[in-house]
N, C-alpha and C positions, 0 to 999 in steps of 0.2 A: 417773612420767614415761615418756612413749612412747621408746619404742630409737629414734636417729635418726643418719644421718650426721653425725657431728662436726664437719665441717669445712663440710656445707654450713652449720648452725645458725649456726657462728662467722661465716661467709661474709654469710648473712642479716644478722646483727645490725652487718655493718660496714655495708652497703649501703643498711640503715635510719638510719641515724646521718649519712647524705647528704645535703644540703638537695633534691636531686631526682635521685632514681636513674635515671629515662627520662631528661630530661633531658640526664645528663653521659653515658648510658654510650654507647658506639657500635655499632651492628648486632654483638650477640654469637655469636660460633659456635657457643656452644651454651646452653642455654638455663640462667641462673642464675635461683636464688628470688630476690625481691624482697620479696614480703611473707610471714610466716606465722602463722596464732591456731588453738590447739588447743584454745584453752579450759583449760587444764591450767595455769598456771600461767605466767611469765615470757614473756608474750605485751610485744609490742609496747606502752607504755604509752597510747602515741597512741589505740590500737584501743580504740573502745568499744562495751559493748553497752546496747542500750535496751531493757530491761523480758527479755524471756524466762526459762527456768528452765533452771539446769543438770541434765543428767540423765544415766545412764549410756550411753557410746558402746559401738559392737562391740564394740571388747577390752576393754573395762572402763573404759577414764579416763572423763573426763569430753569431753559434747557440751550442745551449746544446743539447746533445743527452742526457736522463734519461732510465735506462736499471733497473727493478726490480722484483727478486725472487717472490714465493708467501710472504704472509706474510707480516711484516709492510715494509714500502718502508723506502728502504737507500738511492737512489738516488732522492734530490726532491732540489724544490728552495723556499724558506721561502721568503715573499714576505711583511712577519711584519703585523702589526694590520691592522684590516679591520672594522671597526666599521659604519658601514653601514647604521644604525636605521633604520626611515621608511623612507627611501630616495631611490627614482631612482639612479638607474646606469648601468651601461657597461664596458663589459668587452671586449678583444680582444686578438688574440694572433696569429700567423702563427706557424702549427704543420704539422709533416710529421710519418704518422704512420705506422710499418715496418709491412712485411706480417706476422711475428711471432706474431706481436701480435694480429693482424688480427684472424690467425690461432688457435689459443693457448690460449686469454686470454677470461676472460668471465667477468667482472664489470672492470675498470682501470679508475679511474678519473685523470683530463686531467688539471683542475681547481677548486679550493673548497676552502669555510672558514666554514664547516659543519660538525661533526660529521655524515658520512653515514650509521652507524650500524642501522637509522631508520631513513626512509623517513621524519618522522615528525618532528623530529631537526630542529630547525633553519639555517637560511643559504641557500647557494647558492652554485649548484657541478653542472659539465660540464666534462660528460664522457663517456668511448664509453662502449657497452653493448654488450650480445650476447652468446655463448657458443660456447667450442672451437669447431671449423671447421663451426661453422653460426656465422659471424658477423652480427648485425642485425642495428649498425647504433651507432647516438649522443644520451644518455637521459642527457636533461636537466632540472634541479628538484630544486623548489625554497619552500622555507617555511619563514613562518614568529610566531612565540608563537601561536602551536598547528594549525594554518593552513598551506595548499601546493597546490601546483603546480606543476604539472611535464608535460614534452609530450618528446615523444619517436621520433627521427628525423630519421626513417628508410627511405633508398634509397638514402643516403646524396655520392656525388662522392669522398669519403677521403679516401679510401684505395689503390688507383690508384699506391703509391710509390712515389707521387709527394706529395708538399709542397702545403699547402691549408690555406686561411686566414678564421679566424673565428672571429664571433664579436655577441655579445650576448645583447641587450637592455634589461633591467629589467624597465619598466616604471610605476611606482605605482600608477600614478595619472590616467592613464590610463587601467589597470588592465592587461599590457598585457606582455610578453615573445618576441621576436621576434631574430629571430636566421637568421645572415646572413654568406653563403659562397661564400668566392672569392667576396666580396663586394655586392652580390645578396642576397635578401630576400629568404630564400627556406622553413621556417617553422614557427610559433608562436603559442602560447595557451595563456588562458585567464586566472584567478588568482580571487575570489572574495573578496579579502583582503584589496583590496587596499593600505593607506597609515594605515591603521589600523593594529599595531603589529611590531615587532619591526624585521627584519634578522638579528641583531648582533650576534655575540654565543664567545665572548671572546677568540676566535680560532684568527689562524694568518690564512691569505691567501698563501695558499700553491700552485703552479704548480707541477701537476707530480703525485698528492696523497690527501687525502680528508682532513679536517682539523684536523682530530688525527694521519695523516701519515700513514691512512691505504689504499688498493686498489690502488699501485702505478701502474705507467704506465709499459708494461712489455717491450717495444723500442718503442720511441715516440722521435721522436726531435722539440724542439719551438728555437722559436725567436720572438722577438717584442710581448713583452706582454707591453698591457696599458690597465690603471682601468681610468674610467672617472667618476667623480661626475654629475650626470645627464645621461636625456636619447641622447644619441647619434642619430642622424638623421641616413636617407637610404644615403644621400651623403658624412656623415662623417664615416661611415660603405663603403661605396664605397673608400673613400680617402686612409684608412687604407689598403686595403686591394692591391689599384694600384701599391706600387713599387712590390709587390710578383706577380703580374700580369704583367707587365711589366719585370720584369728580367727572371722571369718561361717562359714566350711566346719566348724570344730571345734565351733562353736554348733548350726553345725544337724544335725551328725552328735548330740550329744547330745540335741537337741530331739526328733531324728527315733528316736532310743531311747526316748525318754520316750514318745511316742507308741505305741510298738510295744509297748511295756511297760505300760501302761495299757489297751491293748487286748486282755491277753491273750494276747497275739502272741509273748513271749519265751521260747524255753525253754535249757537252761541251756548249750547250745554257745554259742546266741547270744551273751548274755551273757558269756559266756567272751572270745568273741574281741572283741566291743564294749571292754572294760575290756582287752583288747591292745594296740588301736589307738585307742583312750583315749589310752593312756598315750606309746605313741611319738608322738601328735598333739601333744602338752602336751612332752612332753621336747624336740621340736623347735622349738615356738614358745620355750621358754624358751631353748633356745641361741641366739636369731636367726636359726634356718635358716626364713625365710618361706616359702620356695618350695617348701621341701621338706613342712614341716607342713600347705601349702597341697593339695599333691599325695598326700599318707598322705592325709589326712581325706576328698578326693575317690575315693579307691581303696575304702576302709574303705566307704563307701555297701554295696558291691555284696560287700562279705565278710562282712559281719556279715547284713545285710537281705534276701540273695538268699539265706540256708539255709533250705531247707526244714521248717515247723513244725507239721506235722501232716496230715492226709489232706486233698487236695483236692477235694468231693463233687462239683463241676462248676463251670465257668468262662465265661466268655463274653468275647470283645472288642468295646467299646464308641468310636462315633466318631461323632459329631452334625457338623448343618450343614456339610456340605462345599462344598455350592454350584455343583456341577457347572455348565455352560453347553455348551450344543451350538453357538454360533456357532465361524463358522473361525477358526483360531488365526493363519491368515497376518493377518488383519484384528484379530486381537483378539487380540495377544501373550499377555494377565495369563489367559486362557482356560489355556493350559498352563502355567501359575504353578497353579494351582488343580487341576488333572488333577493336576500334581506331588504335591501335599501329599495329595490318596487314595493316590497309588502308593507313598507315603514311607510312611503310616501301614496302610495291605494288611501290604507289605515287613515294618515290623517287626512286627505279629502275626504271620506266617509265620515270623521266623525266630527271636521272643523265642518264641511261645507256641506249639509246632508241635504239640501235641496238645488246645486247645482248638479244641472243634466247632462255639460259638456267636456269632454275629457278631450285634450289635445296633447300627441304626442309628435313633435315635429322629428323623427330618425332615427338612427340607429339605437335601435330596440333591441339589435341581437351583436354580438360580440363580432362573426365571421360571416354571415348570411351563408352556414351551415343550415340543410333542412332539418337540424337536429335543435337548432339555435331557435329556430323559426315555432318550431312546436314548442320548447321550452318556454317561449315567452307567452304567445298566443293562450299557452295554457296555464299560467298564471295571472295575466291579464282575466280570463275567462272566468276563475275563480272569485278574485277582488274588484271587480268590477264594479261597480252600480252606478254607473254613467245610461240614459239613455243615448245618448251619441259619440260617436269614442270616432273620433276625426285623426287618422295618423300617415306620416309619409314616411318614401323610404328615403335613409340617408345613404352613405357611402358602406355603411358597413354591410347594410343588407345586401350587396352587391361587390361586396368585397370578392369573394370566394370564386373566381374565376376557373382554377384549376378543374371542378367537378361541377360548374353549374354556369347554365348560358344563363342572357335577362331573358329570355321566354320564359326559362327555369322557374330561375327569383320571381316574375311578372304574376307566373302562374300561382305559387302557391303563396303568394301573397293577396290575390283577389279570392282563392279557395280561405285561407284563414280569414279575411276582412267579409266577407258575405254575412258573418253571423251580426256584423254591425252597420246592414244595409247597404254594402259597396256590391253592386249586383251587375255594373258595367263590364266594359270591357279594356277598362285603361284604369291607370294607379291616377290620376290627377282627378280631381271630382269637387265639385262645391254642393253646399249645404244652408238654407237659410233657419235659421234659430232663434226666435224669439223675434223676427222681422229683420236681425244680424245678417249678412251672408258673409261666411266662413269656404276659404276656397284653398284647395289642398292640390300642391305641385308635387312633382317625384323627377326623379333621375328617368331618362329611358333607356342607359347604357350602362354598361360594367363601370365599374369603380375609375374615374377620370383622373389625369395629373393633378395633385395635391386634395386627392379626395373632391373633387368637384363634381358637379352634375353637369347632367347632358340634357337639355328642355329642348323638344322637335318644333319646327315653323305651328306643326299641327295647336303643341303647346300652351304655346304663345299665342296665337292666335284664341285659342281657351280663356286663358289669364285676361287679355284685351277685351275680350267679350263677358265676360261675365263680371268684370271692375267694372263696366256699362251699364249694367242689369239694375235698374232700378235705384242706382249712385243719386245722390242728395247731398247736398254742401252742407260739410260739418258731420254727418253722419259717417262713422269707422265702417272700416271693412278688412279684414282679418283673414289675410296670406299667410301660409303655413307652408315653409320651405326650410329643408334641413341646413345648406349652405347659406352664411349670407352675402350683402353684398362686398363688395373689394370698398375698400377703403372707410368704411364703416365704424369697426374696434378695433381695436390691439390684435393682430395675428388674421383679419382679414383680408389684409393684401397676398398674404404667406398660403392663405386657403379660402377662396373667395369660391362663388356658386360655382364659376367655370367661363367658360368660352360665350354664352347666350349673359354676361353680364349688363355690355351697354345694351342690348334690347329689351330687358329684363325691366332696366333702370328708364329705358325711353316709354315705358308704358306706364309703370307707377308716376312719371313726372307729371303723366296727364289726370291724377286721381291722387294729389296730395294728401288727403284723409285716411291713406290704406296704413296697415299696423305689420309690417313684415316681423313673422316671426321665425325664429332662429336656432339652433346649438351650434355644433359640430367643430367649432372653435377649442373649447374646452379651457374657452379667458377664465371663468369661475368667479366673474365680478359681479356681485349683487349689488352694487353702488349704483352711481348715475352713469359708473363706464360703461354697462350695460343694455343704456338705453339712449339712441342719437333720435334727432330730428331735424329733418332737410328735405330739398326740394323735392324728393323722391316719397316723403310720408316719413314717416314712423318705423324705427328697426329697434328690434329688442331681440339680443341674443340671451340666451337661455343658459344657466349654467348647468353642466354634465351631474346627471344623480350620481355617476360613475366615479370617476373622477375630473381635477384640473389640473393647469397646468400653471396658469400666474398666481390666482386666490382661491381661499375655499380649496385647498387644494383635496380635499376628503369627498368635498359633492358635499348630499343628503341635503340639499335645498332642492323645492320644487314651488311651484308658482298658483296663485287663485289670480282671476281677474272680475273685475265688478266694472258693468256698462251703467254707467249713470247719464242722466238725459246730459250734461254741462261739462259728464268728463270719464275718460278710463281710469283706471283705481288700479294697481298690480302689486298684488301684495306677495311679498316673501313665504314660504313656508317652509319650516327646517323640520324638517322630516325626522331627524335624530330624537328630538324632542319632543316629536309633534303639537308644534304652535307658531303661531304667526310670529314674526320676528319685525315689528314695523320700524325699525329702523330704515331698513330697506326698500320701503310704498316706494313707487313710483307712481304720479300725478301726471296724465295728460289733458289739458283743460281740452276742451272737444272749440274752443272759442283759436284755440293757436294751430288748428288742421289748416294745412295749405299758408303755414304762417311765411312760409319762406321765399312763396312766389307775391306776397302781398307788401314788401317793404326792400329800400334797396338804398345803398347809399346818397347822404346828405353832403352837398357843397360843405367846403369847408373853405374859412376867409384863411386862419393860419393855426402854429402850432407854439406855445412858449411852453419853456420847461420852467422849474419850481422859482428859479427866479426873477422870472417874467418875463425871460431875453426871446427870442423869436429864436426858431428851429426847423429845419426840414428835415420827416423823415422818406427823403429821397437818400439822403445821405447816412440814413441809421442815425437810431438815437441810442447811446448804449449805455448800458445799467451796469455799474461795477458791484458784483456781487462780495471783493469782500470790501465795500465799504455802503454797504447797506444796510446800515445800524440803524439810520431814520430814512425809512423808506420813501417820507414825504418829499426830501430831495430830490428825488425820481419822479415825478409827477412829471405824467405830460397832460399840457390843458387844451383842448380843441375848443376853438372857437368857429362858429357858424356863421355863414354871411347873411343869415338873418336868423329871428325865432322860429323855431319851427317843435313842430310834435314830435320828440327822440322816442322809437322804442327798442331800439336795440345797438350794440355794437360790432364793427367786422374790425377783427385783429390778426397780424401774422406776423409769426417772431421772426429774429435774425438767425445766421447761417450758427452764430457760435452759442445757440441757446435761447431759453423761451422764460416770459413769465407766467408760474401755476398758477398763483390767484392773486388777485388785483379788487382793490374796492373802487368803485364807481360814483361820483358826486355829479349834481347840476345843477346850472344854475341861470338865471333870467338875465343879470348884472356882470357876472363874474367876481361878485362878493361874495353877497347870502350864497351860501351850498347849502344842498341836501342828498344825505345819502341814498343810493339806488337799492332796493334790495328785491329779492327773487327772482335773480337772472337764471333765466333755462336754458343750459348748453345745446345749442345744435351742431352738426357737423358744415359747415361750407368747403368747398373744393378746393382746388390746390394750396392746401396746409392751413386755412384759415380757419381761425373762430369764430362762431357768431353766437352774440349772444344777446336772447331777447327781455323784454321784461315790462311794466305797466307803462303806456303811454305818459310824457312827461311834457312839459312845454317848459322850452329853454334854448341856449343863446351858446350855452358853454359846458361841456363836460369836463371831468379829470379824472386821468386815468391814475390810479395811485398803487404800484406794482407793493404786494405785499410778500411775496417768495418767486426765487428764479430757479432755472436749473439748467445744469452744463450738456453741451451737447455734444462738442468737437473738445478738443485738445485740453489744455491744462491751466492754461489763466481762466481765473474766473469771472469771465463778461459772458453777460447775456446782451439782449438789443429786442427793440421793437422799430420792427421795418415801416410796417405800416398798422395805420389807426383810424377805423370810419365810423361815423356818427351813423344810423340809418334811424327808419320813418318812413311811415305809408306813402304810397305811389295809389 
C-alpha cells in the first residue's frame, strides 16, 4: 500500500459516504479530496473499471493500463457522479502515454464528465490532441451552460515513455484553468464565466474516455487519480506529484546505470559511488523523506555519470534545425524566441565542453533560405562561436525559397558565409579529418524535393564512396553528416526520407558498417534509444530540432556533445534550457558492435513449445491475448536449437493485428536452469523486423517472455508473434 496522509484517506472516505459531496459542501478554503482510486486495493466500491489490465506503477504498486479500438471505448474506469455546479476544483492523476498512441491516435481523452461531440457541452475533459504521426500536446476544455474555455497545452514533455503527474486547478472564483506537470505550473487560460453557470452535465466522471464513453484512450496507463473540492494550491499540485518524482528519479538513476554499464562505460569508481547513492536514494524513499530522495537521485546524475572514463580521442557538439529567420523582431516577436534557443545552446557548449573544437550543424539553420535568414544566422553563429571547426549542411529549408532564389543562388551564398570556417571549394559536400576522425558533410544540390528530401548528383556519390575508403579501418567510426535520413530508420522517416538517391546512398554505407549517419529534419524529438538505430547500413542518429517537434520534446532546447573513446562513441544529451547534461539520455555505441549486423545471422531452430511445453508453429502465428495477460509467463514461447551453440542476439516480427513492446529474454544449456538476458541493443532489421543483440551466451534454448503488447488493427485485443530467430556468429 502507497504511504499516504492519514487523515486525508479518513477525510476521503467520510466525504465519499455523503449522498453528494459538491452538492452539500460550501466554497472550501482550501482544497479537500473528494474522490480517490489507486488501483491498489480498498478503492471506493462505487468505482469501477471496464476491461483494462493491471500493471506495475512507478513505485511499484499497481496502475491500469486502458487500450481502445476506434470507436466507443471498452476499456474505461467509471469514477460515479460528478456533480460539480459552480464550484472550483481539481483534478489529478499520474498517466504514461505509449508511442502508439502518440503515433496513431488523433482526439483520446484522458479525463471527462462531458459529452465531447461539442465543445460547448457542459463539463470538464482533459485530453491529448493531434493527428496520427503529429502529436500536438494536452487540450483542456471547460464549459459551463452555453459558455467555455479551452487552451491547447502544446510542447508539454508527456510522450517521453515515462510516467508524468498531472493536476489540473479549475478555479471559478478566480476565472482561471491552470495546468501543472511533474508538480510545475507549465500552462493556464482564463474563462469569463466565472461562478456563473452551472459544469454539472449528469454524466459520471469517466478516466480513459469522455462522459458518453466515447474518444477512449488508445494505450495510456494511470495511477492515483484524486478529485479535490476546491482550488488546489502550486504546493498541493507539487505534493501530489513528489512520490512519482521521487520513485521515477531512483528508476531512472538505475536505468541510466544500466545503460552505462552495458555500454562498456563503467569503471570501478563509478560503480562505487552509483551503489552510494543507490543506497541513500532507497534509505530515503523508505523513511518517507520524498523530497529528499527526490533531490539525492537528481544530484547523484551528475556524480556518478560526469567521472571521467577513459581517454577522449575527440569530440564535437551537435545541434540541428534551429530555424534562424532574418525578419525584424520588432514585427515578429517568436524571431528572438528562436535566436534565444541558438544562444542558450552556443552558451552551454562554451561553458560545458570548453575544449571541444568541433561544432556540427546537420541543416536547416534558417527558417525559409531567405538571404535575410542566411545573414541572420551566419551572424549569430559568428558571434557564439568558439568552435575551431564548424562543419555544417544544407537542409531543405536553406533551399526552401524558390520563388526569389535559384540553387546557384542558395550554393553561392552559402560557400561566401562558410569561407570564414575554411570551406574554400567549389561544392556544398566536403570532408574533414579531426583528430585522425574523418568527418564528411553531404548537402542537397537542388531546390527543396517532395517531402523536403534532397537531391545527391552521380558526382556526389561517387564523393561519399570515395572518401568512406580513405584510410577506413575496421571498428574505427566515421561520421556522415546529412540533413535527411534514411526511409525506414525512425518514426516519420518513410513519410520524409533523404529522397530519390536513397537505395544508392544505403548500397555504399553497407560496404563501411562503422559509418555514424547523422541526422534532424524529422523533427521525432526523441532523446531516448528511438533516436538511435543500428543495421547493416552502420549507425543513424536523428537529431532532435533546437526548434521545435513534432511526437517528444515537443519545445526542442535539447542539443548534443559526442565523446570518441578508443572502445566506444558516448552521445550525451544537453538541455540547453538548463544548460546541463541530462544523462538520462547517453547513448552508448561499444565501437566492438560496428558492422555487428553483417557478422551474425540466424540459428537452425529444432522446434517451438509454448509455456506449457506442447509443441507450436509459428508458421501458423502464435497469438497472445492481451486481455488475458495478467501472467504474462503464460505467453512464453521457448526456442529450442538443434544443437548448442553461441546465441548473441534475437530476430523477431510481429503479427498483422499487433506487436509485442518488451519482452524478457532467458537461456538456458538444459532447458531448466535459465538465466536472464540483459542489455539488449535494438537495431533496425528490414522488412518490419527486430533484432536484438546482446553478450555472447552458450545455450540450447531461449524464452521469449512477452511483458506488454500493443494493438495495431481493429478492436479485439490480440497481438501474435509471426516469427522468432535465435541468431550467433557466422
Amino acid at each position: 500500500m502507497k504511504k499516504r496522509n492519514f487523515l486525508a484517506i479518513i477525510l476521503c472516505w467520510v466525504l465519499l459516504l455523503q449522498p453528494n459531496v459538491f452538492a452539500l459542501r460550501a466554497q472550501a478554503e482550501e482544497a479537500v479530496i473528494s474522490k480517490i482510486m489507486s488501483f491498489d486495493g480498498g478503492d471506493d466500491p462505487s468505482f469501477q473499471l471496464y476491461g483494462g489490465t493491471i500493471v506495475e506503477g512507478v513505485d511499484g504498486s499497481n496502475a491500469v493500463r486502458l487500450q481502445n479500438g476506434s470507436g466507443a471505448a471498452t476499456q474505461y474506469v467509471d469514477l460515479g457522479e460528478f456533480d460539480v455546479g459552480t464550484r472550483s476544483f481539481s483534478v489529478s492523476f499520474w498517466y504514461n502515454i505509449s508511442e502508439e498512441q502518440v503515433m496513431q491516435s488523433e482526439y483520446c481523452a484522458l479525463l471527462s464528465n462531458k459529452d465531447w461531440a461539442a465543445v460547448i457541452n457542459p463539463g470538464f475533459m482533459i485530453a491529448t490532441y493531434g493527428e496520427p504521426g503529429t502529436y500536438k500536446g494536452l487540450w483542456i476544455d471547460f464549459s459551463a451552460q452555453g459558455n467555455s474555455g479551452r487552451y491547447y497545452l502544446s510542447g508539454q514533455k508527456n510522450t517521453d515513455g515515462r510516467w508524468h503527474a498531472a493536476t489540473v486547478v479549475f478555479d471559478r472564483t478566480a476565472k482561471t484553468a491552470t495546468y501543472y506537470c511533474d508538480g510545475e505550473a507549465t500552462g493556464s487560460f482564463t474563462f469569463d464565466f466565472g461562478t456563473d453557470g452551472s459544469a454539472s452535465t449528469g454524466l459520471h466522471l469517466y478516466l480513459g474516455c469522455d462522459g458518453k464513453k466515447n474518444y477512449g484512450c488508445l494505450d495510456t496507463s494511470f495511477d492515483e487519480i484524486r478529485v479535490y473540492d476546491g482550488a488546489l494550491s502550486a504546493e498541493g499540485a507539487r505534493e501530489d506529484a513528489m512520490r512519482l518524482l521521487a520513485y521515477r528519479s531512483a528508476q531512472e538513476l538505475k536505468e541510466t546505470y544500466d545503460n552505462y554499464l552495458s555500454g562498456g562505460a563503467v569503471n570501478a569508481a563509478m560503480a562505487e559511488k552509483y551503489y552510494e547513492v543507490s543506497a541513500q536514494t532507497q534509505e530515503l524513499l523508505d523513511s518517507g523523506d520524498l523530497e529528499g530522495a527526490y533531490e539525492r537521485a537528481r544530484r547523484a546524475f551528475g556524480e556518478v555519470f560526469g567521472m571521467q572514463n577513459g581517454e577522449v580521442l575527440t569530440s564535437f557538439n551537435v545541434v540541428s534545425d534551429v530555424h534562424i529567420d532574418g525578419a525584424p523582431e520588432e514585427t515578429y516577436p517568436v524571431v528572438k524566441v528562436y535566436k534565444d534557443k541558438l544562444k542558450r545552446a552556443m552558451n552551454s557548449f562554451n561553458q560545458l565542453f570548453p575544449q571541444t573544437e568541433t561544432l556540427v550543424l546537420p541543416g536547416d539553420f534558417t527558417k525559409n533560405g531567405k538571404g535575410m535568414d542566411f545573414d541572420a544566422f551566419f551572424k549569430e553563429l559568428n558571434i557564439l562561436n568558439r568552435h575551431d571547426n564548424v562543419l555544417i549542411a544544407l537542409g531543405n529549408h536553406e533551399v526552401k525559397y524558390s520563388a526569389a532564389y535559384t540553387y546557384d543562388d542558395v550554393k553561392e551564398i552559402f560557400l561566401e558565409k562558410m569561407s570564414r570556417y575554411g570551406l574554400d571549394g567549389e561544392e556544398i559536400y566536403y570532408d574533414r579529418w579531426i583528430d585522425g576522425y574523418h568527418f564528411i558533410v553531404l548537402s542537397t544540390e537542388e531546390m527543396e524535393q517532395k517531402g523536403g528530401g534532397a537531391y545527391l548528383s552521380d558526382a556526389q556519390l561517387q564523393f561519399l564512396r570515395e572518401k568512406l575508403a580513405e584510410n577506413a579501418l575496421p571498428g574505427k567510426p566515421a561520421f556522415v553528416i546529412l540533413h535527411q535520413p534514411l526511409a525506414d530508420t525512425f518514426p516519420l522517416s518513410s513519410k520524409y526520407p533523404v529522397g530519390e538517391q536513397d537505395a544508392q546512398i544505403k548500397e555504399i554505407l553497407k560496404e563501411y558498417p562503422g559509418t555514424f549517419l547523422i541526422s534532424g529534419h524529422l523533427h521525432n524529438g526523441y532523446l531516448d534509444e528511438r533516436a538511435l538505430v543500428q543495421n547493416e547500413y552502420g549507425v543513424q542518429f536523428d537529431c532532435s530540432a533546437l526548434w521545435q517537434n513534432e511526437l517528444a520534446n515537443q519545445n526542442g532546447d535539447y542539443a548534443y556533445h559526442v565523446d570518441v573513446y578508443a572502445d566506444r562513441v558516448q552521445i550525451l544529451a544537453v538541455d540547453t534550457l538548463h544548460g546541463e547534461i541530462d544523462y538520462r539520455y547517453t547513448k552508448i555505441v561499444p565501437l566492438s558492435t560496428l558492422g555487428a549486423q553483417a557478422d551474425f545471422a540466424d540459428l537452425p531452430a529444432l522446434r517451438y513449445t509454448d509455456a506449457a511445453g506442447a509443441e507450436i508453429s509459428l508458421d501458423e502465428t502464435v497469438y497472445i491475448v492481451e486481455s488475458d495477460a495478467q501472467d504474462w509467463n503464460a505467453h512464453a514461447i521457448t526456442l529450442e536449437l538443434e544443437e548448442t551453440k553461441k546465441v548473441c542476439g534475437i530476430r523477431y516480427l510481429g503479427g498483422e493485428t499487433g506487436r509485442v513492446t518488451a519482452f524478457d529474454l532467458e537461456y538456458s544449456a538444459d532447458g531448466k536452469t535459465w538465466k536472464g538476458i540483459a542489455g539488449l541493443k535494438e537495431f533496425v532489421g528490414s522488412d518490419g523486423y527486430k533484432v536484438f543483440r546482446f553478450a555472447e551466451v552458450t545455450a540450447k534454448y531461449l524464452r521469449f517472455v512477452p511483458l506488454s503488447s500493443t494493438l495495431l488493427t481493429g478492436d479485439s485485443f490480440v497481438t501474435s508473434v509471426a516469427e522468432l530467430h535465435a541468431m550467433g556468429g557466422v
